[in-house]
Every structure is written in C-alpha cells, then in structure tokens.
C-alpha positions in Angstrom: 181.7 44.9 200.7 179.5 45.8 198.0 179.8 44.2 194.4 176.5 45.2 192.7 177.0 48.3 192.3 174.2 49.3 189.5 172.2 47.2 191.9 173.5 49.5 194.9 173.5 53.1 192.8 169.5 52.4 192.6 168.8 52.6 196.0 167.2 56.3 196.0 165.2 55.8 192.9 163.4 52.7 194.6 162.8 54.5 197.7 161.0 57.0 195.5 159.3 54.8 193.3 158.3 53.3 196.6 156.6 56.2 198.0 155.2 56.8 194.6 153.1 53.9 194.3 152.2 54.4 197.8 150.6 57.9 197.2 149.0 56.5 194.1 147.1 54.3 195.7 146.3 56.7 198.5 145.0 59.1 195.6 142.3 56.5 194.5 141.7 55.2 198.1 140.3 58.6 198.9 138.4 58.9 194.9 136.7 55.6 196.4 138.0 53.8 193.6 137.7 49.8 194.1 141.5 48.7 193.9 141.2 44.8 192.2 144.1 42.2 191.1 142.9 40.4 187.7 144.7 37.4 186.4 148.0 38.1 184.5 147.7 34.7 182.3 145.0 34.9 180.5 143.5 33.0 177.3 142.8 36.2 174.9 144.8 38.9 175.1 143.2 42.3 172.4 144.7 41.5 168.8 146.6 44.4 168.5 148.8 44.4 165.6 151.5 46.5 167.5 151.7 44.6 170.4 153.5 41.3 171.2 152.2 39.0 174.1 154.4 36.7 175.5 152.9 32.9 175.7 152.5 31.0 178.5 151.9 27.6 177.7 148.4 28.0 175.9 147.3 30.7 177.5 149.4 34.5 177.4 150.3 37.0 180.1 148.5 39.7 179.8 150.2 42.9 178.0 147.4 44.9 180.0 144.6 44.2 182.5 142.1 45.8 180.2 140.0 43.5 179.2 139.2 42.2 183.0 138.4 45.3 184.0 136.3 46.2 181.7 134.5 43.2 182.2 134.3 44.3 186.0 132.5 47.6 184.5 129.8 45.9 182.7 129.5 43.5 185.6 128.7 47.0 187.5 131.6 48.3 189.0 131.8 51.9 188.9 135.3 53.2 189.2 138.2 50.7 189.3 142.0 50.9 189.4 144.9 48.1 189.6 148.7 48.3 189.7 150.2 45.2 187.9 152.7 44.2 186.3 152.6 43.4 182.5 154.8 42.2 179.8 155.4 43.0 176.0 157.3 40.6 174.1 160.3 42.2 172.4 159.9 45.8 173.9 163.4 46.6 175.1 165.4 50.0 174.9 165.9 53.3 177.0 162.0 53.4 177.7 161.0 49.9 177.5 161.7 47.0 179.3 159.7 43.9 178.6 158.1 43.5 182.2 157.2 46.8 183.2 154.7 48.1 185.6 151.1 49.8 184.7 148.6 51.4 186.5 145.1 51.2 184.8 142.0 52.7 186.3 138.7 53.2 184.7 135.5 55.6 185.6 131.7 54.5 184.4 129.6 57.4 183.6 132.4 59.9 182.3 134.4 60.2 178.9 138.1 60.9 177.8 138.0 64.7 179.3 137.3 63.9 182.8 140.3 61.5 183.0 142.6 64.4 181.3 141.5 66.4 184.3 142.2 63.6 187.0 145.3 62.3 185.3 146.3 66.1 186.2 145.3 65.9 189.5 147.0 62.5 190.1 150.6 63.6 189.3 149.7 67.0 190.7 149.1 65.1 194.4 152.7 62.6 194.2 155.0 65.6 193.2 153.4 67.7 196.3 153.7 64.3 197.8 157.0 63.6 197.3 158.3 67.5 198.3 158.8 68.4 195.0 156.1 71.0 194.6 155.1 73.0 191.1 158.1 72.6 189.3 160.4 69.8 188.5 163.2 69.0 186.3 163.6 66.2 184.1 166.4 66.1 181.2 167.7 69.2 181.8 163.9 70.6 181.0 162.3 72.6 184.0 158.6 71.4 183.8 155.4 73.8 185.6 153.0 71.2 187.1 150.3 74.3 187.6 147.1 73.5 186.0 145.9 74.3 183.4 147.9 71.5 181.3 148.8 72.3 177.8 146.1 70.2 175.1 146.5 70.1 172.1 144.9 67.8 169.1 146.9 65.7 166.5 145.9 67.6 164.2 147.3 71.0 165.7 150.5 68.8 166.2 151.2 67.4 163.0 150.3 70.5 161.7 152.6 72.8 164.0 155.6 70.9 164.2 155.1 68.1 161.4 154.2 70.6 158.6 151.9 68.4 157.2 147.8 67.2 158.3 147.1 64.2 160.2 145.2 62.8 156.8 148.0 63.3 154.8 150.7 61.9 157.3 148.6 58.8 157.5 147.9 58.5 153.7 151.3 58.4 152.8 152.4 56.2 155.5 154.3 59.1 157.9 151.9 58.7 160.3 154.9 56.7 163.2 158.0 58.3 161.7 156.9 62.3 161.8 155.6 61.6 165.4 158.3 59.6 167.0 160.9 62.4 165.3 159.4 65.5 164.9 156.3 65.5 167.2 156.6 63.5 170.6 160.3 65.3 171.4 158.5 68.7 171.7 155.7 68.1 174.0 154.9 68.6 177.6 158.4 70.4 177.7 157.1 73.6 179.6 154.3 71.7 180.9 153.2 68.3 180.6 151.4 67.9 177.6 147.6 66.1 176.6 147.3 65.4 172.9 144.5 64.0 171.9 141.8 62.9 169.3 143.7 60.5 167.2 142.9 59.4 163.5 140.3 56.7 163.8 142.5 54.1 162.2 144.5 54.0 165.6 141.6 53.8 167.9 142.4 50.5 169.2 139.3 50.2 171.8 138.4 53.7 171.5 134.9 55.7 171.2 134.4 58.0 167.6 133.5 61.3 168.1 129.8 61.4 167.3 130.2 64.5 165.8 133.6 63.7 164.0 133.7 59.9 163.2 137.2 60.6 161.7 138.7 61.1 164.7 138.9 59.0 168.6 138.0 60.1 172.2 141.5 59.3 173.2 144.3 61.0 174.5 148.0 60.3 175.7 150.0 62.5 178.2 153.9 63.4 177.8 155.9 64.8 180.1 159.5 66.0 178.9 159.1 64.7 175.7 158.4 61.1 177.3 155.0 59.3 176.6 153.2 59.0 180.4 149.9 58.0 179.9 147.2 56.5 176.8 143.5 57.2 177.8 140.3 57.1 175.8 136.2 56.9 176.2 135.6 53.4 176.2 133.7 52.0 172.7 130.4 50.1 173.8 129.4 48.8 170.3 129.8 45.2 170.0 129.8 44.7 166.9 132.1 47.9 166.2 134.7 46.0 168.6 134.2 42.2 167.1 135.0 43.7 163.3 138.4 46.1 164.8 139.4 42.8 166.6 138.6 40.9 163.1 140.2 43.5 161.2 143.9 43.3 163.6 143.2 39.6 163.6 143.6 39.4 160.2 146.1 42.1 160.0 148.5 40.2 162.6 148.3 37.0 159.9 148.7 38.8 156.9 152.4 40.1 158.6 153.0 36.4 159.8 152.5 37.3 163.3 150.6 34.8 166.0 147.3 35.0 165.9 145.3 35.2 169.1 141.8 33.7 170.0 139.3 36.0 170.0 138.3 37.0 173.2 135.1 35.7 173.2 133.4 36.6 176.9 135.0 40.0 176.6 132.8 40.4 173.9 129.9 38.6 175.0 129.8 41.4 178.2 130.2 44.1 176.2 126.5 44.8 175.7 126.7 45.7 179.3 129.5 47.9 179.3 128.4 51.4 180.7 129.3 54.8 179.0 133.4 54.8 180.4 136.6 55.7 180.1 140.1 54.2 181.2 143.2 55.4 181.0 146.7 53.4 181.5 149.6 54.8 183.1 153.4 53.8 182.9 154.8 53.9 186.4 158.2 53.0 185.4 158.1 55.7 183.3 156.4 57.9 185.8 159.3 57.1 188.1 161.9 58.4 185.4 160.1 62.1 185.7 160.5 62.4 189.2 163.7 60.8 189.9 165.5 62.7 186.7 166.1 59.0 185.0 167.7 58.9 181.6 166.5 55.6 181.6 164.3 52.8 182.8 167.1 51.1 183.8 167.9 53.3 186.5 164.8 53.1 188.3 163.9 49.3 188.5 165.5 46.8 190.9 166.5 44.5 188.1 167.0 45.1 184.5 166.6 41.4 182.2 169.8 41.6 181.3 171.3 41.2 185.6 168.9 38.0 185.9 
C-alpha cells in the first residue's frame, strides 16, 4: 500500500529528469568537454550581495562551482562542464528550492555568443532526445524549439514592454521590480528567449563590452517566461575583479549581511585566466519545461519540507 503519495505522483517526472541528465552529459561527452567534480564546501564563496551561502562550520557550501572551475581554466583546461548540486540560503518558492541542481560548463577561447549558440543546441538535442521534437508545451504556452532563437537586449526589453530605458529603470531604482513584473513574464513564450547585455552595475563576474563599457557580455535564457540559464564572457582583469568583490563586500556589510573572505587564490590565478565564457544552467528548472511542471516541487524526489 502506498502512503506517499506526492512522493509516488513524481515518479514520471524523475524518470525524465533522469534521462535528461543523462543526455546532457552525453551532449558534452561528444563536444569533448572534460566532465570534473569540485568541492561543494569551500572557504570563499563570490561576495555577491544577492546571494546567500549557507555556512558550514567555517568554511560554506558552495552556491555555485564557479570559482573552481575557473581556476581549472587558468590552470589550462579548455572546455569544462559539472553537474552539482548547490545551495542558496533562503531561496524557497515555486522556482526555488534551497538545494537545487546546476549544470555549469565553461569554453576557453570563445565569448558570451558562442555559448548562446550551444546553449541552443543543448536543449535542442534533450527534447529530440526525449521524443518531444520541435515543439513543446509548457504552461499552457506552445513553445517552437527551431533555431533561430529569439535575442533580444535589455535595453529593447525594458524599452518594449517596460516603457522606460534600462538607465532610467536603474536610476530610479525599477531596475528588479519592472523585470520580474513586466519583462521576464513575456519572454521565450513563442520561442525560448536570449536577452542579453545587461547594465554594468549587474555584471557580477562579467566582461564590458570594449566598445560599450556601459553594458556586460552576458546573457540569460527563458523559456515560458521561466529564467533557464545566466551566461557571460568571463572578466580576466584582476584588478577589475578584486575592486567588484571589494565593492559587494562592502555592500553585503553596509545591509548587515555576513561578510565572506575574500577569495584570495581565485584571485591570485586570475592572471592566467584565458579569454572565456561559462554559462550556468538550472536543471531543476530545465526539468519543469519538459515535464509541464507548475513547480519545482513536482519534479524533485524530495521537497525540504517532506525531510
């Protein structure tokens, strides 16, 4: 006799998030990507003001392998991917739990377009994979996987369905609010959506355009109005990267949050990091496009709330 039901109803969804990670990592097998496993409790993690790490003892689990890995590329390695699982302290609700899984690969010698062009292929290759072809329905939402993707820039966003420019948005502080409400529900409804080059205050560890400093190489992908995907050319300045993580460092104080070590051999490497780019993929989320999930809920084997 069954009790668990929620436990029991889930059974499909895992088979298919089963298969999916499977074909993932046949996708990068054949790419000859390197796949790696990098420590999940580690000393440093970025100071990102927006993002919680959960302690462990002194040290933290890592709310991304990203720093590792890039350590791996200026330690040589050319093209790298991991699927791992991270946590984010705090992160709970439809889309979030706080242990989730990510996928993160990186590619030395290419920039924030080329990864646009393999995320593409990547989720191209599991929906063939998985039987369900060109088209697929999430939320009642009929999406056409056929390349070419839609991209569009913030700027053309905000200006399209925020009625206001990306300077002005972030001058008076709308920046979050007119894109969680009025910009991230209408993309990659037809077809999954890039938008990229983001204001330079939210580059996090992103290259500036050379020949538009006010903006970042970096991109994220949405897929029935639901985020996928964050990707960006890798910034190789040192010094660039000490005086961000200074700048969040200080940041994260001034809002009474923890403030973490600085992540000092990350930074000692980076003279050696290669022209790059990385992106990180939610396959949780992932998961929820192909299965037709409301939520995240539905397509892990355990929720925090049934341990």
């Amino acid at each position: 006799m069954i009790t668990n039901w929620p436990l029991a109803r889930r059974k499909n969804a895992l088979w298919q998030r089963a298969r999916i990670v499977q074909e993932i990592r046949i996708f990068f097998n054949r790419r000859d990507y390197l796949e790696i496993e990098t420590p999940h409790r580690i000393p440093a993690p970025p100071p990102e003001s927006h993002i919680e790490a959960v302690a462990s003892g002194t040290w933290f689990l890592h709310t991304s392998p990203e720093l590792c890995m890039k350590r791996m590329l200026a330690a040589g390695y050319e093209k790298l991917f991991q699927i791992c699982r991270c946590w984010r302290k705090g992160e709970r609700g439809s889309r979030h739990t706080p242990e989730f899984t990510l996928l993160e690969w990186y590619r030395a010698g290419d920039d924030y377009t080329a990864l646009m062009e393999e995320c593409e292929a990547l989720i191209q290759t599991v929906s063939i994979a998985l039987g369900q072809g060109t088209r697929i329905r999430f939320r009642d939402q009929e999406i056409d996987m056929v390349s070419p993707w839609e991209r569009i820039t913030v700027e053309e966003a905000f200006r399209c369905h925020g009625g206001i420019s990306m300077k002005e948005a972030s001058e008076r502080d709308l920046f979050d609010e007119i894109m969680v409400q009025e910009i991230e529900p209408r993309l990659g409804r037809r077809k999954p959506t890039f938008i990229y080059d983001y204001p330079a205050d939210r580059a996090a560890m992103a290259r500036l355009r050379r020949e538009d400093p006010a903006v970042a190489e970096r991109f994220e992908l949405y897929m029935g109005g639901l985020e996928i995907a964050n990707a960006f050319t890798e910034l190789t300045d040192l010094e660039e990267q000490r005086r961000r993580f200074q700048l969040e460092a200080s940041f994260r104080k001034s809002l009474g949050k923890t403030v973490y070590p600085m992540p000092d051999r990350f930074l000692d490497e980076m003279k050696n990091m290669p022209l790059s780019a990385g992106a990180a993929l939610g396959v949780d989320r992932l998961v929820m496009v192909f299965v037709d999930a409301q939520t995240i809920d539905e397509v892990v084997a355990f929720t925090p709330e049934e341990l």
